[in-house]
C-alpha positions in Angstrom: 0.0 0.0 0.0 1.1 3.7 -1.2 2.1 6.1 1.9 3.1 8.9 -0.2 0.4 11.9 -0.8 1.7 13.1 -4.1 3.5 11.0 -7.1 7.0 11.1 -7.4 8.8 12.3 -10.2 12.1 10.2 -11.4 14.9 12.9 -11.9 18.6 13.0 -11.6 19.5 16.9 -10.1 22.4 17.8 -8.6 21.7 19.5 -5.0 23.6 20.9 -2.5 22.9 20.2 1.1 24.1 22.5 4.3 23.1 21.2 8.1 25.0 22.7 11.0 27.0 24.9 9.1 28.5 22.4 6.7 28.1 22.2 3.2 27.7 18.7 0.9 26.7 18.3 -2.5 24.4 16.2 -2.7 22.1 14.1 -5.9 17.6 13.6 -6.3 16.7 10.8 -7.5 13.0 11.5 -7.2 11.4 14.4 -5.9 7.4 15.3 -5.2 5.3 18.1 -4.0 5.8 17.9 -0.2 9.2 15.6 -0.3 12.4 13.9 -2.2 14.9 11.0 -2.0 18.1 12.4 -2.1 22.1 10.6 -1.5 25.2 12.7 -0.3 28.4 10.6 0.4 30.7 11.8 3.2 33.7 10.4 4.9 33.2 12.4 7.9 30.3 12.3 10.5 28.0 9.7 10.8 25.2 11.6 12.5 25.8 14.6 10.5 21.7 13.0 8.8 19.6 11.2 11.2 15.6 11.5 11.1 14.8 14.9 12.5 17.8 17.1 11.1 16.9 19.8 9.7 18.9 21.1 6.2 19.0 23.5 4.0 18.9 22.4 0.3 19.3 23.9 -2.7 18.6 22.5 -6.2 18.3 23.7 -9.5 15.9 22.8 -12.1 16.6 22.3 -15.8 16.3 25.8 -16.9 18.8 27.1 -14.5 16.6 28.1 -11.7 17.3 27.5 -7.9 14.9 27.0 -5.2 15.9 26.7 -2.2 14.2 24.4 0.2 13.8 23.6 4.3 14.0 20.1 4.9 13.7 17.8 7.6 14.8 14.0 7.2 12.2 11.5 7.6 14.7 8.2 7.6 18.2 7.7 6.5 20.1 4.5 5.0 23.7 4.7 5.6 26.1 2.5 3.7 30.6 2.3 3.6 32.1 2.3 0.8 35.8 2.1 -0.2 35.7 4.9 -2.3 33.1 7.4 -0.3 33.3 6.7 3.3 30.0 7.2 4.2 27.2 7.2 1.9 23.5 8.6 2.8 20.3 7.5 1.1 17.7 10.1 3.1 14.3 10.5 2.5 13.3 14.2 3.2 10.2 15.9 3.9 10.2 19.5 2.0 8.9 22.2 5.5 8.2 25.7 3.3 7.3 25.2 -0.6 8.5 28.8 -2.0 6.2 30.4 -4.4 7.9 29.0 -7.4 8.7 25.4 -5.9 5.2 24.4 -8.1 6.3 26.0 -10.8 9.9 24.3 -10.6 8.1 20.5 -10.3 5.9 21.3 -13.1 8.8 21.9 -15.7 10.8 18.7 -14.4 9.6 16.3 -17.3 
């Protein structure tokens, strides 16, 4: 059974992510009105993304527009790798929708 309130839309946007000060790039896989799946790799601290951290993302869309988004993460799959340290698969709830966030998920084919 379907959780989600809105579909999903399958993408591949590059994002950058900032939570206590520090700043990670970061990639969407799929992203939806009030939400996204989103993976950052870093070798540094594991608790820097647990459920309930609040970040400030930013993401722009195809025709070179930002928006930039408060999120708070809903659950977090962390995985080692050789060649990453730490890598972060988050789902994240979106807290504000700016006036153009709509506009930005409507032109994301």
């Amino acid at each position: 059974m379907e959780k989600r309130r809105s579909k999903r839309k399958y993408v591949s946007l590059d994002a950058k992510l900032i939570t206590n000060g520090v700043s990670s790039p970061g990639f969407i896989e799929n992203i939806c009105e009030h939400g996204l799946h989103l993976i950052t790799a870093s070798g540094k601290i594991s608790s820097s993304y647990i459920p309930e951290t609040i970040l400030e993302l930013t993401v722009q869309d195809p025709s070179g527009c930002n928006s930039n988004l408060n999120c708070e993460v809903r659950w977090v799959h962390i995985n080692k790798t050789p060649i990453h340290g730490l890598t972060y698969r988050m789902g994240v709830e979106i807290l504000n929708h700016p006036p153009q966030y709509n506009e930005f998920l409507t032109g994301l084919k």
